[in-house]
N, C-alpha and C positions, 0 to 999 in steps of 0.2 A: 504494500500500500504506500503510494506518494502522499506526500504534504506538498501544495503549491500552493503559492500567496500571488492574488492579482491586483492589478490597480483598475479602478472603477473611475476613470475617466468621465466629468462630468456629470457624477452622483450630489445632485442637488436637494431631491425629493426622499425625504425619509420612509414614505408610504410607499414607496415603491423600491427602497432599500431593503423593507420587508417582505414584499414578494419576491426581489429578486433570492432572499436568502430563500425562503419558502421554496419556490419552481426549482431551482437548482440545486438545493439539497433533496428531490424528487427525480432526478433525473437517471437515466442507469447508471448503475458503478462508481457513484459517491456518496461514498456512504456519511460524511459531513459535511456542510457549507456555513462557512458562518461570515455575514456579511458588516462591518465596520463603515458604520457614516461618517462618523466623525475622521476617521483615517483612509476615505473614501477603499475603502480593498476586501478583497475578497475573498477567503483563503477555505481549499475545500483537502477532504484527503479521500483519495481516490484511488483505485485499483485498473483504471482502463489507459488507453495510451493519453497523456495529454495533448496531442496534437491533435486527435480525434472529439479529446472533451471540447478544445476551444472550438473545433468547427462546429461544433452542436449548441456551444453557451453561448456566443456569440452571437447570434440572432434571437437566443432567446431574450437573452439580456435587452437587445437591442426590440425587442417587442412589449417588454414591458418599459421602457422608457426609451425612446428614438435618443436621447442627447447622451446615453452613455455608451463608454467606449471600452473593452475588456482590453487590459493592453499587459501584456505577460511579461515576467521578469526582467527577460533580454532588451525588451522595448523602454519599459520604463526610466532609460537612462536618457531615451532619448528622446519621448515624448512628454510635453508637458502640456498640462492643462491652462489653457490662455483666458483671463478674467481680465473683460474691459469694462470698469464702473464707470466710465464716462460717458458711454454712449445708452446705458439705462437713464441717467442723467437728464441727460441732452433729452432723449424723448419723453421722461417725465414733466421736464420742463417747459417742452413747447406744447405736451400734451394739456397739459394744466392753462396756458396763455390760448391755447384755443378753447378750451373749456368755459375758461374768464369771457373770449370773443362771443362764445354763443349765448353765454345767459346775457350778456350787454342787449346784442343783436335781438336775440327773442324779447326780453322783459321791456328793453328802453327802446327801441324802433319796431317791434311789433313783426320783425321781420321772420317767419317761424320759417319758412325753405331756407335763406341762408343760416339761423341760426343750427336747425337738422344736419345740414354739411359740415359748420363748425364741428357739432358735438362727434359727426361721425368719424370727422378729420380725425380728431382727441381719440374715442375710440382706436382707433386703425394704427393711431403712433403707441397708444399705449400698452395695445395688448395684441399684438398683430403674431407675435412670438407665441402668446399664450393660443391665437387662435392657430395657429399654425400646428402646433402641438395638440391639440384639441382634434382639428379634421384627421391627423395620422391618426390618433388613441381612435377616432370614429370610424375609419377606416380597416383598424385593428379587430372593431366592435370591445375595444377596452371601451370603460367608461372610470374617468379620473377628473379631478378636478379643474382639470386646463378645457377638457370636454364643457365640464356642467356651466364654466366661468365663460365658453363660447356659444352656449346652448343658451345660456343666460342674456347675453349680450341682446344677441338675435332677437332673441324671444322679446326682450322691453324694445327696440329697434321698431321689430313686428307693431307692439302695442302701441304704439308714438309715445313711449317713456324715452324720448331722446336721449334728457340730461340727466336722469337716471342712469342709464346705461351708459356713458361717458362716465359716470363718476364711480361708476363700479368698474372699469375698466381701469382708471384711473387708482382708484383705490389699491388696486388687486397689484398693479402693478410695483406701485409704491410701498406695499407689502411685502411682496416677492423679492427685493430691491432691497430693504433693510433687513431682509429674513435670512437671507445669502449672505450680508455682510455680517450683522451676527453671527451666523453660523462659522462663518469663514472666518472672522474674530476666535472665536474660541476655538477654530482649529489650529489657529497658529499659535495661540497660548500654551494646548498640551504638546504643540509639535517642537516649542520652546527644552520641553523635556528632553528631547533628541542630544542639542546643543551642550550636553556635559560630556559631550565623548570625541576628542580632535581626529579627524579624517586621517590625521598625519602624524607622524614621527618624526625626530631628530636623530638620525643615525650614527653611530659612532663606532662602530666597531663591525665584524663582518667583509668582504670584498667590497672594493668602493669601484664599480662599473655600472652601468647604464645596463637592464637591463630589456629594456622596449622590444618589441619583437620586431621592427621596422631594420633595425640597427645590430639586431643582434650578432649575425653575419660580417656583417662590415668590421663591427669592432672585434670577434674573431680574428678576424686577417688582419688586422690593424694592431692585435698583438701580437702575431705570431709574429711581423716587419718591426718589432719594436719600437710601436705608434701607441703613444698613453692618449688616454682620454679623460678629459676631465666630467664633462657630463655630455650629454646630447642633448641638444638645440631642441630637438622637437619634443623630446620628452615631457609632461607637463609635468610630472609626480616625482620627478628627481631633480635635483641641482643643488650643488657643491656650495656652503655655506660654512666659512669659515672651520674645512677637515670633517664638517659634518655634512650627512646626506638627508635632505629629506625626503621620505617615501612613506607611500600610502602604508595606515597604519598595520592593515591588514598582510602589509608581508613582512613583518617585525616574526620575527623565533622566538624563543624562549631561551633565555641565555644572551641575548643579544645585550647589549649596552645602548643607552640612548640618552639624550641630554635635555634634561628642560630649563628654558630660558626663566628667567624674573615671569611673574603674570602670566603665565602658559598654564592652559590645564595639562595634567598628566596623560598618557594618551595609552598607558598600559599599566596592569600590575603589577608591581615590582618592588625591589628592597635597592633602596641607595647606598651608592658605591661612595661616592664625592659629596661635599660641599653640605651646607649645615642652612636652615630654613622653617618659615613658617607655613603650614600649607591650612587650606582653607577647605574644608570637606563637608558644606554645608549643602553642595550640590546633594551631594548623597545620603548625609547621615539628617540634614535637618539642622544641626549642632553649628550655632555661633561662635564658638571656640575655636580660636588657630589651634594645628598640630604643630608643638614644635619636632622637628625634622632632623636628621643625622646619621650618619654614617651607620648602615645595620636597621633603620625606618624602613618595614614596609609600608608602601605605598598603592590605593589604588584608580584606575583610569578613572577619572571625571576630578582628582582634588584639582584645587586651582595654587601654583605654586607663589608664594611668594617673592621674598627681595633677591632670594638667593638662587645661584646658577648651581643644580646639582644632576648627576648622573645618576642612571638609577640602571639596573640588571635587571629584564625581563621575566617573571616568573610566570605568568597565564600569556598567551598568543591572544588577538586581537576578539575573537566570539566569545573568548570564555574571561574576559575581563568586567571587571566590576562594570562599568557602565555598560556593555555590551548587554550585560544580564540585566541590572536596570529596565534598558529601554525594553528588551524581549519580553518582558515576565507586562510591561505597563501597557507594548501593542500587541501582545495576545490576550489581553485581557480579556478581547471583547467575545470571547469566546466560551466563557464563562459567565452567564447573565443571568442576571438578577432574578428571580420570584417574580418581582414587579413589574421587572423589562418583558419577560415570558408569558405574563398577565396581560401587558399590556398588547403585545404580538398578536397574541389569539381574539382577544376584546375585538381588536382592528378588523380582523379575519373575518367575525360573524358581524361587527357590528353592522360596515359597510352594506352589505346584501340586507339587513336589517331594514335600516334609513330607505333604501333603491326600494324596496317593496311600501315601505309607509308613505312614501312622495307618490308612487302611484296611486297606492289608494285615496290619499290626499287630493288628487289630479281628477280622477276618475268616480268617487263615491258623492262628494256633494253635489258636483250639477245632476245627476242620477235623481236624487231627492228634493230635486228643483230649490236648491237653495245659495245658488247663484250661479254667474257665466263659466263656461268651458273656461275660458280666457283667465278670468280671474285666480281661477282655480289652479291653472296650470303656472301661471306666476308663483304662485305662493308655494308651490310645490319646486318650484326652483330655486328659489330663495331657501326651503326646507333643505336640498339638497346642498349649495353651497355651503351652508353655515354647517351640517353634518362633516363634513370634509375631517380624518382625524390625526392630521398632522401634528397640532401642537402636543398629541397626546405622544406621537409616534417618532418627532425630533428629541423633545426635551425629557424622554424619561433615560433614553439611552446617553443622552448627553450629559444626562444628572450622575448618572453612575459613572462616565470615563472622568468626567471632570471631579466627582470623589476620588476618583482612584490618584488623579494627576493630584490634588492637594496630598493627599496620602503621602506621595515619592517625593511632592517636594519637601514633606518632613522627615523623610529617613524611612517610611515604611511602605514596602512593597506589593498592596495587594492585585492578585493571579484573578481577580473575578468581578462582578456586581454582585455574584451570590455570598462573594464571603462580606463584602461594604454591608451583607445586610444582617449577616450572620455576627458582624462585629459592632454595628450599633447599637443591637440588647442580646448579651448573653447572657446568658440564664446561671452557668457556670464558668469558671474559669480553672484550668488543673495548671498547676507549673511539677515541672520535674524540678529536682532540685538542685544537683551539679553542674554546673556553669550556667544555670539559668537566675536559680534566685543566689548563687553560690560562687564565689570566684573558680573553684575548682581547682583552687592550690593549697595544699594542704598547709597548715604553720600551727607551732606548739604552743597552744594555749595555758599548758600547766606543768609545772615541774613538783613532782613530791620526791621528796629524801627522804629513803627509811632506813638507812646505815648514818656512818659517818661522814661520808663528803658532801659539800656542801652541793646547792644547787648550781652553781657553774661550775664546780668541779666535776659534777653530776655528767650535765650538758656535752663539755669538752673529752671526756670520755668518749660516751654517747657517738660524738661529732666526729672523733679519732677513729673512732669502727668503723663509720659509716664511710667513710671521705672515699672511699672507692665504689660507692654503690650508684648507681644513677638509678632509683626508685624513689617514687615523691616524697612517701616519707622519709626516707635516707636524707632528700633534698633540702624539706623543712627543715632536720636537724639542723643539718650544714648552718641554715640560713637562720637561722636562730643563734646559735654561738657564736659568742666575741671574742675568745679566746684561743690563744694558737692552737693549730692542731699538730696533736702528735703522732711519732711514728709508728705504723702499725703495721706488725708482722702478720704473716700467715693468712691473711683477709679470707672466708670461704660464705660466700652469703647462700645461703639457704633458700630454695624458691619458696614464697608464701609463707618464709617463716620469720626470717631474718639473716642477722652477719655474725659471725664469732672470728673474734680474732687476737691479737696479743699486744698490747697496748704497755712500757713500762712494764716487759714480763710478769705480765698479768693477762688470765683470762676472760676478756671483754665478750660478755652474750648482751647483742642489744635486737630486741624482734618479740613476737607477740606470744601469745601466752603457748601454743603449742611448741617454739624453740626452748620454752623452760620447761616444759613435764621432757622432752626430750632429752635435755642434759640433766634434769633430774631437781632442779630448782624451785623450791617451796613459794608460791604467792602469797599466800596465806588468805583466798580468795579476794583481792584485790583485784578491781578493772582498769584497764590503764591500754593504751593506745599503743606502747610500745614499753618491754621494762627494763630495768638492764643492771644485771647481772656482772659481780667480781668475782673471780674465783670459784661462780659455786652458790656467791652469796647473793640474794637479791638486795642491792643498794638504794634502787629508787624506780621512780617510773613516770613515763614523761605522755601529757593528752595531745593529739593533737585531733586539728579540727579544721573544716572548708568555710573560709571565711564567710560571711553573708556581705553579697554587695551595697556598698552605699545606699545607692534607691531603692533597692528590694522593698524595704517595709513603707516606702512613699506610693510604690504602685500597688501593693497591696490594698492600702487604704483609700487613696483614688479611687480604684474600681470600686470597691465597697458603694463608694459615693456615687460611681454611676450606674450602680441600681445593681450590681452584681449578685445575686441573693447566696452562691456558694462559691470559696477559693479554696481548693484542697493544692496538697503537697506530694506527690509521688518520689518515691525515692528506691535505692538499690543498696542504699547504707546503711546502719546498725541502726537501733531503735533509738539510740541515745543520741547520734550525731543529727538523725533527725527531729525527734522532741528540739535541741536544742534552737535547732535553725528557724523549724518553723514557727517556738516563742516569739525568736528574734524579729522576726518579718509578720507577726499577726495573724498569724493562720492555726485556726483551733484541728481543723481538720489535715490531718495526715496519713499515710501509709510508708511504711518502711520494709527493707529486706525484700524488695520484690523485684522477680526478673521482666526481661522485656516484654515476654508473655502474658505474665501477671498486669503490667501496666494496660496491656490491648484492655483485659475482659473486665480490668477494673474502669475504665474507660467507659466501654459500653452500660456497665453499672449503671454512674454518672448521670450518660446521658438520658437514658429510660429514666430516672428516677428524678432529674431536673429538668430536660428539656436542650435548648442551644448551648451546645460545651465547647470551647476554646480550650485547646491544650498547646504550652508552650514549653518545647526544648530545645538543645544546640548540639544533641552528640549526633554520630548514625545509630546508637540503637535507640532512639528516639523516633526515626523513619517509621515504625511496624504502629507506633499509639497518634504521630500525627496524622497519618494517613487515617486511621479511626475515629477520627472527631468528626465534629463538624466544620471547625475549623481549624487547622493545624497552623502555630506559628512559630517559625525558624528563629533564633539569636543571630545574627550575623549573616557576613558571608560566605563566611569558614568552610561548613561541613557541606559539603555536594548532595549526598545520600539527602540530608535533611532539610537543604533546601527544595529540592526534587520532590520532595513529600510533600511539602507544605505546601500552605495556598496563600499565607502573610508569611513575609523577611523583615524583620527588624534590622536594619541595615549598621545599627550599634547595639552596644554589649551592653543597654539597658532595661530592664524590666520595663519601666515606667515608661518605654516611648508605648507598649499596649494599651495605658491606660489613653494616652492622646491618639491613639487608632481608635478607640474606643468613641472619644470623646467628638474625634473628626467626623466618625462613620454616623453618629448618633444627626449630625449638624446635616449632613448632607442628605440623610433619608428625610428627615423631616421636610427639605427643601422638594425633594423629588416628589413624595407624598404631598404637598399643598401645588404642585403644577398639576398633578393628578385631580388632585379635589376642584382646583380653578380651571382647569381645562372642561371635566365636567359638566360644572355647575355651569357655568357662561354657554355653555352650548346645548345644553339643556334648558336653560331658559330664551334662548334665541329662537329654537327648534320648537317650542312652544307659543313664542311671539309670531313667528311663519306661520303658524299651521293655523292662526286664529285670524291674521292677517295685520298686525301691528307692529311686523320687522318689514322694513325698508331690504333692500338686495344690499348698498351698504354696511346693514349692521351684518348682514351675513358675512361680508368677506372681513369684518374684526372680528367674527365668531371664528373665521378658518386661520387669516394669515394674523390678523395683529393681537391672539391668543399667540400663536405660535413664538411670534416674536418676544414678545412679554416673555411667555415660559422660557423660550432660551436664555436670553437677558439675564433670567432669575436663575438658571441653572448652571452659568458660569461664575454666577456669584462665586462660587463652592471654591473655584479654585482660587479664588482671594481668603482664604477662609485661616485667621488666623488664630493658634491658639491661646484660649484666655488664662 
């Protein structure tokens, strides 16, 4: 099965963004189609040739709306979509000064044939496109709103409603006109998102040749005569800049060296080699804070670098860089949609044939029961129809949720959906695992007991002397915990899962957990202790250690509480004691300990039957098998692959607390989505009420279609100014 992604050239009409995904996720041998407005594309996966799909999508496409253009990967470099606001402009303008000409003409000279050619003039500049598009969909035997807005026209024309029909032409136009620039406003706001990841590289290390395929040959034989080149002329993606090459980002290796200048974003991930700096990671983490920078900093594509010139060693190639994954996880999102967005699809489905049967019977039932003209009747039944039209419902809910998702990333967190924006603005539950989530996940000695004679840093430096050859955390902790020199240790033999025995001041040093002391024979005297440690024989003292609890841990805790959270449990795979301790520390009554990855899946499911909407948030891979079991799963970082792969939220830093502000985002932007719902609605429910009794003007119908529409977008980019309080 293929994955291919298209571009939907001249995708204007969101109702008809929905048919196209409908008909073509119907057609043979694709088995998904999922179509993006706001990213105008297309993207299906499929089992048949695609040379073959396009010559069959391609007209379909092209029959549900004539101005779109299916234009496939290889093209898309080359084709672009041409928007000229001026000449909407220009015709709204002079359509409006003839508009003004014929009510002069009619009201003030009486003149009603010239003012009729006025008004028809007006008519003919302002909507000439829409009747154009109208006779093709009639032609098609489609019937859309460019039809019912040319049926309409006609129809008041028919009735000598002149400057009616001018002003609804007018209207419609001037609608359509600010509904486009909207839209196309808040496309280039999330396509803003794009701009944290540089096309390009600074090259510094690797072969410094041209490698163009024009040239390739030439400068072959141009080496072998012992001819250098410095770059090729025609090449646009290379040329020599001071011992450096810049080349598109994407043929950067892994391993490669490359250099960023002062105020450059980074353009891969990687660890710095050279030069010392402040970098700015607000693109991706959300976080006002400079990183300061240095020798051994990794770094990932989209920071923005500060004063300093530093070189940095490639560790991810150009698709599997932080920004690369960024934008992927923000434009496949649409693929994942909402409850609402899916509500609102199918509403559109039946409502449409709905309304087309009530305008006839509207049309057709009252002059039957002699209760006024054919003529009349069928006015109002057009006016019923336009004001039906259910675009604002069909632009601004899927707009509602890419423009949540786009405030989302511009705070550091990543969400893969519109179903998880909904699943994270009221959960029901929230589960954190505990190590590296609510936990630094490094272990440090919280407590030293002496129960011989040396004291507690002679304890420790012991302890530290055994250990100095062990690279296990807690070996490390020791280490990192003693201040005093370490001594020499003979014989070192560390024990797997037990500990190190060794000879310290020909003494022997047992330091490891309680099964190293019943093995050498060593009395506890049932004593609990994290690690003991043993002279001679003798048990001397015994040291805890413990995984810190992160700073904000116990801040996002109580946040979410506040944002309605009704349960936060604690999962964990550590002793009963390490856990009690942590989840005191961070406010959570409810815990589990000693459990494996298994354990967490079915405790999981538990959770969710018995609460309802459950977020679970971890950072390791064996955390993959219980996020994938939620409802919503959410990553820490960008660290672990497995577990972001799983997940459907990336917290883009190693904070608890940026969940609670997804939380608090997701809440802000359903609420937004849900009142365009309810106002799209109510206003065209009462319009289609005012038609049907005869007290809406054709007018109020086209603010019932386009200047709803407009409004709701307006209101649904609000979202991505949406800042946190």
């Amino acid at each position: 099965m293929v994955k291919y992604k298209y571009a939907l050239d001249g995708l204007n009409c969101a109702n008809c963004a929905a048919k196209i995904e409908a008909q073509v996720g119907q057609m043979e041998g694709v088995h998904t189609a999922t179509v993006d407005f706001v990213g105008k594309s297309l993207t299906i996966q499929t089992d048949q040739d695609i040379a073959a799909f396009e010559k069959k999508a391609a007209p379909l496409i092209r029959s549900i709306d004539g101005n779109v253009k299916l234009i496939s990967a290889s093209q898309q470099g080359q084709q672009k979509s041409k928007s000229n606001f001026h000449l909407p402009i220009f015709t709204a303008v002079a359509s409006i000064l003839l508009f003004v000409a014929g009510m002069i003409t009619e009201k003030a000279f009486h003149l009603e044939v010239a003012g009729a050619i006025c008004f028809g003039g007006a008519a003919l500049l302002a909507g000439y496109q829409v009747f154009l598009s109208g006779f093709k969909a009639l032609a098609r035997f489609k019937l859309d709103e460019n039809t019912l807005m040319t049926i309409a026209v006609i129809a008041a024309f028919c009735l000598g409603e002149f400057s009616e029909a001018a002003m609804v032409a007018i209207l419609f136009h001037l609608g359509e006109m600010l509904e486009e620039k909207a839209v196309n406003r808040s496309r280039r706001d999330i396509e803003h998102l794009a701009e944290i990841r540089p096309d390009t590289a600074r090259l510094i290390s690797g072969e410094d040749h041209c490698d163009c395929e024009e040239h390739e040959q030439e400068h072959q034989h141009d080496h072998t005569h012992g001819v250098e080149h410095e770059h090729c002329d025609c090449c646009e993606h290379h040329h020599e800049e001071g011992g450096e090459r810049v080349v598109p980002a994407e043929q950067v290796q892994i391993g490669d060296v490359i250099s960023v200048h002062p105020y450059e974003r980074i353009p891969l991930d990687g660890k710095i080699l050279t030069g010392n700096s402040s970098l700015d990671s607000s693109a991706l983490t959300g976080e006002s804070m400079p990183l300061e920078a240095e020798p051994g900093t990794e770094v990932l594509s989209g920071m923005m670098n500060g004063q300093g010139l530093i070189t940095v060693e490639v560790t991810n190639d150009f698709s599997n860089s932080a920004a690369s994954r960024i934008i992927d996880m923000v434009e496949s999102s649409a693929a994942r949609k909402g409850h609402a967005e899916k509500l609102i699809t199918r509403f559109a489905a039946i409502y449409t044939p709905i309304v087309i049967v009530l305008a006839v019977l509207l049309m057709a039932i009252p002059p039957l029961l002699g209760l006024g003209a054919f003529t009349t009747w069928f006015y109002r039944a057009l006016i019923f129809l336009v004001a039906s039209c259910p675009c604002a419902l069909v632009i601004s809910v899927p707009l509602g949720f890419f423009a949540g998702i786009g405030a989302q990333s511009k705070n550091g967190v990543l969400v893969k959906g519109g179903k998880y924006v909904e699943v994270l603005s009221h959960p029901d539950a929230v589960v954190f695992d505990k190590t590296g989530t609510l936990t630094s996940g490094k272990l440090s000695v919280t407590e030293i007991v002496s129960t011989g004679s040396l004291s507690q840093q002679e304890l420790l430096q012991l302890a530290a002397s055994a250990e100095q050859y062990s690279s296990h955390p807690a070996a490390q902790a020791v280490l990192a915990a003693n201040t005093g020199e370490l001594l020499p240790a003979a014989d070192p033999n560390e024990i797997a899962g037990q500990g190190v025995v060794a000879r310290v001041n020909d003494r022997q040093i047992l330091c490891g957990r309680q099964p190293l002391m019943d093995r050498y024979g060593v009395e506890t005297k049932g004593h609990k202790a994290s690690i003991f440690i043993a002279v001679d024989g003798k048990l001397e003292g015994m040291l805890q250690l413990a995984d810190t609890v992160k700073p904000d841990s116990t801040e996002a805790v109580r946040r979410l509480k506040e944002l309605g959270v009704k349960r936060v449990v604690m999962l964990t795979g550590d002793n009963e004691q390490s856990a009690a301790k942590a989840a005191e520390q961070c406010g959570i009554t409810e815990y589990h300990a000693g459990l494996l990855p298994e354990n967490k899946v079915s405790l999981m499911e538990q959770i969710r039957k018995e609460s309802g909407r459950t977020i679970f948030v971890g950072d390791g891979i064996n955390d993959a098998p219980v996020l994938a079991a939620s409802d919503c799963g959410v990553a820490m970082g960008l660290g672990t692959d497995a577990a972001i792969e799983a997940s459907d939220v990336v917290l883009t830093v190693d904070r608890p607390s940026k969940l609670a502000d997804a939380v608090s985002l997701s809440a802000r932007s359903m609420r937004v989505i849900r009142f365009n719902i309810a106002f799209a609605l109510i206003v065209k429910a009462a319009v289609l009420v005012l038609a049907a009794t005869g007290f809406a003007p054709m007018w109020l119908a086209v603010f019932a279609d386009v200047g709803v529409s407009i409004l709701s977008v307006i209101n649904a980019t609000r979202i991505l100014r949406f800042q946190l309080k």
